[in-house]
C-alpha positions, 0 to 999 in steps of 0.5 A: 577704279581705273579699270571700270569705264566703257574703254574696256568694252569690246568695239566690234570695229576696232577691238579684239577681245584678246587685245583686251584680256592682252592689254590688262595683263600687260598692264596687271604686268607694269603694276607689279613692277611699279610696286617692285621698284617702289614706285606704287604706295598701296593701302598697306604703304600708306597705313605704314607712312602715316605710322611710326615707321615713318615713310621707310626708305624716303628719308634714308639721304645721304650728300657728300661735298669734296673740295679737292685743292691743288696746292698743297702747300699753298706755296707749291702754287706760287710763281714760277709755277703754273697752278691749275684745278684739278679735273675730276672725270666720273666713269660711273655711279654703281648701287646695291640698294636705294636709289629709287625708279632707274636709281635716278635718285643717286647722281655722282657729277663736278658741280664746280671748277675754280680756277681763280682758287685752283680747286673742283668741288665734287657732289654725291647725293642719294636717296633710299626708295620711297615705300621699302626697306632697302636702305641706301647702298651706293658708289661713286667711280671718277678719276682726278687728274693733277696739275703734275700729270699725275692721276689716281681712280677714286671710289666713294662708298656709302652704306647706309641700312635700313637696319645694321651700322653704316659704313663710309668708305672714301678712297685713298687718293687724298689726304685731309679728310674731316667728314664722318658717318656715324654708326646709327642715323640714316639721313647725312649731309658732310663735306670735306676740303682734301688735297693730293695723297702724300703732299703734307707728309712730304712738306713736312718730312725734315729732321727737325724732330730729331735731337740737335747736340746744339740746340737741344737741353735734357732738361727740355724733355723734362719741362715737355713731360711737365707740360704734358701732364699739365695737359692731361689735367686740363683736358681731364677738366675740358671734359674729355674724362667721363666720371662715375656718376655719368657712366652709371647713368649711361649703363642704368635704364635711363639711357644715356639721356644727354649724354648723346646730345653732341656737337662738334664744328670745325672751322677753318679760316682761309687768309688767301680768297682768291688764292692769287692775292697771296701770291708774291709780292704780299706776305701772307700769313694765317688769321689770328684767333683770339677766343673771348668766351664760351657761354651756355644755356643748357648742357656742357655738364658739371661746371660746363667743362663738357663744352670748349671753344678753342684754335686747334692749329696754325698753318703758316704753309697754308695761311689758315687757322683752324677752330673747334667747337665743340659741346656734349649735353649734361648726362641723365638731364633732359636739358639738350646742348645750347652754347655759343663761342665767342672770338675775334678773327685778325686778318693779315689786312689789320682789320678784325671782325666779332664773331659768335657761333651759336648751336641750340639742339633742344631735348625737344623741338627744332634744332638751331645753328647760327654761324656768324657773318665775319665769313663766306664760304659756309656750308655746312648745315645742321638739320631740325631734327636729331642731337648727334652732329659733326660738321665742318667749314672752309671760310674766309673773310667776308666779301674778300671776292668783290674787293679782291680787284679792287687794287690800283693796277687797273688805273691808268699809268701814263708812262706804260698805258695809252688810254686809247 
């Protein structure tokens, strides 16, 4: 329709009828290349969009958060010592596909640098060319910079297919990755707080594994392998053993049903925000976490053991207590996952808050996720659509960053300070 108005017309005075016949081809020329690069939806995109296919490579996303921390262990960053956030440097952003028009549609940038916590927050984020079947495969190149001097070149890479498994692959210049990327899926939001490579296994590398004639009993090793087996049973009852009946289902025509309805939430609590309130002469220790309850809805199988709420580690280096949640749906039901955890967070103050978390992931319908707000610092989000999530979050106590200077070293002491 372009094409039939009267600019096309030979002007005796200000046409030629070449430019013309020029100016079409050049312009038939950019058309294709639009098309090429899926910038241009013609009839047969848009009978694709609106049918099962789906809008193809539009919704093939992928966004990355890393929260690279200096100080690890959270001591290595007291005085005498001089703390600084790491310095991220990108050198590039490479693709193999996606990434639309220019591939302006994948960007690789430091989004933020907290000197008050002494960590920098990096972003990757891409998208998959609207109108193809490229899927999305792209890198991000930078070098991270410690407050030692030390440096080391990191690539993330993401490959997420239009058809085919995916594959994530961080670099090694850190250690405390949580994040993952399923096989299947092609839409994916994670985070991951890490520290420097190598800083945790060399805090932690003494010999306090191995035997002491003075301290230790043979009968210890015996009350440990009881213990052991103790464990065993309650996990087998936490619903880490899948029994007969459920595997018979996942390998009928049925499908596994439920059996893929799954979340799992890790949540660490962070005891110092911002960091210098740990700093001497505070004593500082990590949050304490009293679990009241798990309560259910629909899901978490046989006598609900397939859903647990529980604290999976104390870290008195780091003064942080990490928290699971965790749930999978009942297996050959069309009943989805919907449960809560329930506890109580102690802070070093001697204060205490309730808190519930809540995920709600229908066999159909919007899926819901309601944290609590005991915490700030959350970011991690579960989208409305799909049953398959594992996500995590780095917290700390509500408010903590307005009260922090709320200390009486800013009043006035009359044998130091003059007013004027």
């Amino acid at each position: 329709l372009v094409l039939q108005d009267d600019s096309f017309e030979p002007d005796p005075e200000k046409d030629d009828p070449l430019d013309s016949a020029k100016v079409a081809t050049e312009d038939s020329s950019k058309l294709i290349d639009d098309i090429k690069d899926g910038l241009a939806v013609d009839a047969q995109q848009l009978a694709l969009n609106s049918s099962s296919a789906g809008p193809l490579n539009c919704d093939w996303k992928f966004n990355y958060n890393l929260k690279v921390q200096s100080c690890h262990p959270m001591k290595s960053c007291f005085p005498p010592a001089v703390p600084k956030a790491p310095v991220i440097t990108v050198s590039e952003m490479t693709h193999s596909s996606g990434c639309g028009a220019d591939n302006t549609g994948c960007t690789c940038k430091v989004t933020k640098v907290d000197e008050d916590n002494f960590e920098t927050t990096f972003n990757m984020n891409g998208v998959g060319t609207c109108g193809t079947w490229t899927g999305l495969d792209f890198a991000c190149h930078f070098v991270v910079s410690w407050m030692d001097g030390s440096t080391c070149a990191c690539k993330l890479h993401i490959d997420i297919p239009f058809s085919g498994d995916n594959e994530w692959a961080p670099c090694d210049c850190f250690d405390g990755y949580s994040a993952t990327v399923r096989s299947s899926g092609h839409d994916f939001s994670i985070s991951d707080n890490v520290y420097k490579a190598g800083t945790h296994s060399l805090v932690l590398q003494d010999d306090s594994s191995e035997p002491h004639p003075e301290k230790d009993d043979p009968l210890d090793s015996a009350k440990v392998a009881t213990e052991d087996s103790s464990k065993l049973i309650d996990d087998i009852k936490d619903g880490l053993a899948v029994d007969a009946q459920q595997l018979a289902l996942n390998s009928s025509s049925a499908g596994p049903l439920n059996c893929d309805w799954k979340f799992n939430y890790n949540l660490k609590v962070q005891s110092c925000h911002p960091m210098k309130s740990c700093f001497p002469p505070a004593v500082p220790k990590a949050p304490v976490i009293t679990v009241s309850e798990m309560t259910h809805s629909s899901g978490c199988g046989a006598d609900n053991t397939g859903c647990t709420c529980k604290v999976t580690k104390v870290d008195e280096d780091n003064f942080e207590t990490t928290f699971n949640m965790n749930g999978v749906g009942t297996c050959g039901t069309w009943t989805g996952l919907d449960f809560a955890c329930h506890f109580v967070v102690s802070w070093m103050d001697g204060s205490t808050c309730a808190c519930k978390l809540h995920i709600d992931i229908p066999f159909s319908g919007d899926n819901e996720w309601a944290p609590c707000d005991c915490f700030d610092g959350y970011s991690a989000t579960v989208r409305s659509s799909g049953h398959d999530f594992s996500i995590s979050d780095n917290v700390y106590k509500a408010g903590t960053h307005s009260l922090v200077l709320q200390d009486d070293s800013f009043e006035p002491d009359p044998e130091k300070d003059d007013p004027l």
